[in-house]
C-alpha positions in Angstrom: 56.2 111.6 83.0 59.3 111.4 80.8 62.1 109.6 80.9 64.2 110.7 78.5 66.2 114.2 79.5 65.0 117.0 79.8 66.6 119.1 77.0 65.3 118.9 73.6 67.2 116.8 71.4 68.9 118.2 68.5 67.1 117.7 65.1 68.3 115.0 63.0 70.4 116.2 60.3 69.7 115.3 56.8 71.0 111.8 55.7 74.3 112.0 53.4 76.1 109.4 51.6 79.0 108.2 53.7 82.7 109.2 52.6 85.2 106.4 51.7 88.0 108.3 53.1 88.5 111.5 55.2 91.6 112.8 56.9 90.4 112.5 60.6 87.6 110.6 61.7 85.5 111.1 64.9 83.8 108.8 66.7 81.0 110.6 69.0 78.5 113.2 68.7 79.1 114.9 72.0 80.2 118.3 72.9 83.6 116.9 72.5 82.9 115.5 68.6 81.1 118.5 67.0 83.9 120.5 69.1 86.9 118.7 67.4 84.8 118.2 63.9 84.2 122.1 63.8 88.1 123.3 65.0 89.4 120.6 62.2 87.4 122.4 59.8 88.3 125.6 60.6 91.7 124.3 59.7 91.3 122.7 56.4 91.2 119.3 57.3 88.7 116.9 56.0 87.1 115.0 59.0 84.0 113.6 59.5 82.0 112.4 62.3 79.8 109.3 63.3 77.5 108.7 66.1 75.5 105.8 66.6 72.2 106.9 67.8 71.6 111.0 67.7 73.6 114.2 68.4 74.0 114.7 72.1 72.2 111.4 73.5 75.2 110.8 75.6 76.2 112.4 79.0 76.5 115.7 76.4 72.5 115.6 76.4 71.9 114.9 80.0 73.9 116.7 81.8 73.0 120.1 84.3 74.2 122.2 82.0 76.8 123.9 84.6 79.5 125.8 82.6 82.0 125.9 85.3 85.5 127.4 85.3 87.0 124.1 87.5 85.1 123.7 90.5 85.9 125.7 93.5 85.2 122.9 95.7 87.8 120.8 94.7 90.5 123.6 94.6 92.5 123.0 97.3 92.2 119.1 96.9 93.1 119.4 93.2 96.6 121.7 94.8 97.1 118.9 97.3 96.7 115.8 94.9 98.7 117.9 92.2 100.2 120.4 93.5 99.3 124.1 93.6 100.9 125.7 90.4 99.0 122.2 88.4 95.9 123.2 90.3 96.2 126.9 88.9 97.2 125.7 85.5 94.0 123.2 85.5 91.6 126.1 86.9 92.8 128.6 84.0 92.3 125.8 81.4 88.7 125.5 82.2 88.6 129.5 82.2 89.7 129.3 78.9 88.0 126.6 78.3 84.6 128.3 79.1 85.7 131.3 77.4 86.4 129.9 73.9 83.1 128.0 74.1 81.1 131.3 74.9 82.5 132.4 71.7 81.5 130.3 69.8 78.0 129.8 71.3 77.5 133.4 70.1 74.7 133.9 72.3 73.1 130.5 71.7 72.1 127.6 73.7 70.5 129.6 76.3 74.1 130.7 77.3 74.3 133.1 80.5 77.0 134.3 82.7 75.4 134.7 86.7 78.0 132.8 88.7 77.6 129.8 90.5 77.2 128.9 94.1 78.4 126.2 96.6 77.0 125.6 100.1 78.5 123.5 102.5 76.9 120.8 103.6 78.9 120.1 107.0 81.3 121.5 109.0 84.3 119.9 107.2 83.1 121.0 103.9 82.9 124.6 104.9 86.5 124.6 106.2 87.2 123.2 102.8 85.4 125.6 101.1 87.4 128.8 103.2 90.6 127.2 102.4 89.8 126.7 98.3 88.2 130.7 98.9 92.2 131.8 100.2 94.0 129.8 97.7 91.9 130.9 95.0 91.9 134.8 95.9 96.0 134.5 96.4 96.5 133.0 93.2 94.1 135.8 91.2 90.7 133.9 90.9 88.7 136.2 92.7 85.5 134.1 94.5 83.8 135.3 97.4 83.2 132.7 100.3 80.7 134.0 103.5 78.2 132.2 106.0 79.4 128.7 104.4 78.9 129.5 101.1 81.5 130.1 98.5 80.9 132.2 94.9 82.4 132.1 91.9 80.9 135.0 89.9 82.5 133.9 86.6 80.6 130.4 86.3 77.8 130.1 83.6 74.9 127.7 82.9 73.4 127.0 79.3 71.3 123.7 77.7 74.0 121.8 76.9 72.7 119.6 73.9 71.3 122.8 72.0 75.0 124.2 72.4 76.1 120.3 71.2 73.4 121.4 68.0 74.7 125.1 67.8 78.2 123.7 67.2 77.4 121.1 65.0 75.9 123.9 62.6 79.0 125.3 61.9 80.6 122.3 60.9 80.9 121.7 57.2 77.7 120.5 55.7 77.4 116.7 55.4 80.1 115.4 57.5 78.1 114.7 60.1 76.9 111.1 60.3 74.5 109.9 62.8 72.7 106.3 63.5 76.2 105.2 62.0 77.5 102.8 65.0 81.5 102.1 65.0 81.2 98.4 66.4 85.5 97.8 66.5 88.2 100.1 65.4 89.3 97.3 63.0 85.6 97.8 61.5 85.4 101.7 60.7 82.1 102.9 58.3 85.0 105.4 56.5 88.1 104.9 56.1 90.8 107.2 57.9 94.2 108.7 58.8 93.8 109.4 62.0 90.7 108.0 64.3 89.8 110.0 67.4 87.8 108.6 70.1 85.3 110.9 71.4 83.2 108.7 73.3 83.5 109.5 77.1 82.5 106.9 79.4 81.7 104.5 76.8 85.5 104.5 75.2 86.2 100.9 77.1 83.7 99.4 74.8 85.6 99.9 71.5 89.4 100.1 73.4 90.2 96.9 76.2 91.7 98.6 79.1 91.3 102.2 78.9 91.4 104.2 82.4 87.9 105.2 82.1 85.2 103.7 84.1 81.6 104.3 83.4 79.6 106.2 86.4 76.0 106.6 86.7 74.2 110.0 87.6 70.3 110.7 87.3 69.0 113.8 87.3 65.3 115.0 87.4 62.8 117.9 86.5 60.0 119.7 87.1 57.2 121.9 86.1 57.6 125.8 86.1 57.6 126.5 89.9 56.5 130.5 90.9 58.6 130.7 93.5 62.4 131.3 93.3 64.3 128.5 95.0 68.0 129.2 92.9 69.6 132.2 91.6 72.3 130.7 90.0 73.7 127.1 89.6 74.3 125.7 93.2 76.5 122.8 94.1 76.4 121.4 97.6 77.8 117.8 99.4 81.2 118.0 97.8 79.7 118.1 94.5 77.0 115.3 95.1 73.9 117.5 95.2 73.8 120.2 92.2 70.7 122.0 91.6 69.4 125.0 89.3 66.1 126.9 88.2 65.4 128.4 84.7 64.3 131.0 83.9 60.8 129.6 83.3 60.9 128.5 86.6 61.8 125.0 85.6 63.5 123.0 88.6 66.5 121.0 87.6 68.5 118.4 90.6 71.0 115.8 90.0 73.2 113.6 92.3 73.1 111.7 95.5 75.0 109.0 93.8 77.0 108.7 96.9 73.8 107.0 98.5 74.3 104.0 96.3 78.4 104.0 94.7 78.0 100.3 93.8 75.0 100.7 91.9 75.8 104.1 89.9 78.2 102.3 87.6 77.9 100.6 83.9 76.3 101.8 80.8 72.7 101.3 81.5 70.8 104.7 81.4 68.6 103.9 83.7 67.1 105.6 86.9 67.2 103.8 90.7 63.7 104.2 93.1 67.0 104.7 95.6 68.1 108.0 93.7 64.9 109.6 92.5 63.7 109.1 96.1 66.5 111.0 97.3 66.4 113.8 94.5 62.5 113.9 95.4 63.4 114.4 99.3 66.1 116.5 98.4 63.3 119.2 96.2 60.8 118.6 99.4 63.9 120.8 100.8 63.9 123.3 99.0 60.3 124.0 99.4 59.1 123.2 95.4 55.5 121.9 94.9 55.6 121.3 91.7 55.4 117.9 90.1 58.3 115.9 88.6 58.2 116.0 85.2 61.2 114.3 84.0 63.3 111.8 85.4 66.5 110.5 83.2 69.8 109.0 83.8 73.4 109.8 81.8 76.6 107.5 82.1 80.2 109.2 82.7 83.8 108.4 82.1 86.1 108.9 85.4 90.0 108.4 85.3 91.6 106.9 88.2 93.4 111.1 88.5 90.2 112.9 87.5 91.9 114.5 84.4 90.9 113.7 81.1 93.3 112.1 78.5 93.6 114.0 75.4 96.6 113.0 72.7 98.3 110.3 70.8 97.2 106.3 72.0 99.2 105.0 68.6 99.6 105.6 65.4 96.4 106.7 64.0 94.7 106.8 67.3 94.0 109.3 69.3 92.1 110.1 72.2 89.7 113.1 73.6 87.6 111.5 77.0 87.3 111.1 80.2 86.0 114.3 82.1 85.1 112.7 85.9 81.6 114.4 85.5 83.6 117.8 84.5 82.6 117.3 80.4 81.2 121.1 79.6 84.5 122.4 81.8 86.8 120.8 80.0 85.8 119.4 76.4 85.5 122.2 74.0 89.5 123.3 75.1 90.3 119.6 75.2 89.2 119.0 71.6 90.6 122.3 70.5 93.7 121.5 71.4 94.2 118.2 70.2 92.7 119.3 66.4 95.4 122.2 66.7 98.0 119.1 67.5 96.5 116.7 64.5 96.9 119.9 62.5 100.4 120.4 63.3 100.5 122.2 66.3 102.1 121.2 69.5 100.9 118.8 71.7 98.0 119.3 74.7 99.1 120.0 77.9 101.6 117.3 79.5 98.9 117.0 82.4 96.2 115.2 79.7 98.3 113.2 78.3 97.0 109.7 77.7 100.8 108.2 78.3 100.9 108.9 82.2 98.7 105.8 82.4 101.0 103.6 80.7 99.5 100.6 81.0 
């Protein structure tokens, strides 16, 4: 039984001699880092990139590795809480989003494109599902929703930390710099312009008062199981069950953090008896036999509006976090677009800008 995740961890890259001084330097070897590291090289600027343990060992690495455009189940909320013409802007930035990435995955990372499926889980949820299904359709997203479950045919899946390894390959060679830890911004191993904090949930431990708190979600796997139990990615509880099978027959679940809200917070990777028994019940379910293999925990930065926050903190700062569980919907655009703005370019979108939480 493991309990580390169950993707392979990307190789360790050859050590380098550190830089004394780049241009831009990013701190976090996420999907969001080797994102931003690889867009500012594509523009000419000299960056470079530190993690503190290895490539992908935060939420990047443990994740389900959905590759959703937004999440259908949360469309007509997101219209509500934002209104709809935000809620359609949002949904085509993670359409974009997905589509950029696919690009640049080239076919790696296990990338595929079968759709993903939600199931509702009660009566309420299926009337929420129908009325996300109607929005969605009149505003040109076409999903299909029947017999309480809604698809979107456009979703993907992939393993997430060989696409985190896939686009740290086309970085430029040696500015990559893992086991290098940033302790305090007024302590940085290279010297920089412009610093850029890439570091999800775990931002409020190098920046007091940041509006990202640090949830806790577990996941677990099994053995290749004969017997096909998912088709495509499946979401179900208003987001709190998610399930999917490989295609070696591999059985991946994740969620039921609901059962214990108090105790899914902090930094601790660590998995809960509470959880796992749940996630355990919950493959009983489904009907798989086969035994757990993997059990593992990954840590993830909410904002009090579930939208990242993406732009200028101060002077030399700047910011790229903060997904609410949404990371591989919403990072690779997120980091594209504030490279672009470092560059030159115009800003992000108004809706990710850090400044709405001023405090």
């Amino acid at each position: 039984m493991s309990d580390e995740p169950f993707w392979r961890r990307p190789d360790r890259l050859p050590k380098a001699p550190l830089p004394e001084r780049v241009e831009v330097l990013v701190v976090g070897g996420g999907i969001t880092g080797v994102s931003l590291l690889r867009r500012l090289g594509e523009l000419g600027v000299r960056a470079a990139l530190v993690e503190r343990t290895h490539l992908a060992f935060g939420a990047s690495g443990r994740n389900a590795g959905f590759l959703l455009e937004g999440t259908a189940a949360n469309y007509a909320e997101a219209a509500r809480l934002h209104g709809g013409a935000r809620a359609g802007e949002i949904w085509a930035f993670t359409a974009e989003n997905h589509r950029r990435l696919a690009e640049s995955l080239a076919g790696r990372a296990g990338y595929r494109r079968g759709g993903s499926l939600t199931l509702a889980a009660s009566p309420d949820e299926e009337r929420q599902l129908a009325e996300a299904a109607e929005l969605m359709n009149t505003e040109g997203w076409p999903v299909e929703f029947a017999d309480g479950s809604l698809l979107n045919p456009r979703d993907g899946e992939l393993d997430p930390a060989a696409a985190v390894a896939a686009l740290a390959a086309d970085c430029p060679p040696g500015s990559i710099f893992e086991e290098t830890a940033v302790i305090s911004l007024k302590a940085l191993p290279i010297a920089a312009d412009e610093v850029v904090l890439a570091t999800n949930a775990f931002t409020g431990q190098l920046l007091e008062g940041v509006p990202i708190a640090p949830v806790r979600a577990q996941m677990l796997a099994t053995a290749p199981f004969a017997t096909r139990v998912a088709e495509r990615p499946t979401y179900s509880d208003r987001g709190y069950r998610y399930w999917r099978q490989l295609p070696g027959g591999e059985v991946l679940a994740g969620g039921f953090r609901d059962r214990a809200v108090e105790e899914e917070v902090g930094y601790e990777l660590v998995t809960t008896r509470v959880i796992q028994g749940h996630l355990e019940r919950h493959l009983a379910e489904l009907g798989v036999g086969a035994p757990v293999t993997h059990r593992w925990a990954g840590t993830m930065g909410f904002t009090p509006d579930s939208l990242p926050l993406v732009g200028r903190l101060r002077p030399g700062l700047s910011i790229c976090a903060g997904y609410t569980g949404h990371g591989m919907a919403f990072a690779h655009l997120c980091a594209r677009a504030l490279a672009d703005h470092l560059a030159g370019g115009p800003p992000p979108p108004k809706w990710l800008d850090p400044a709405r939480f001023p405090e």
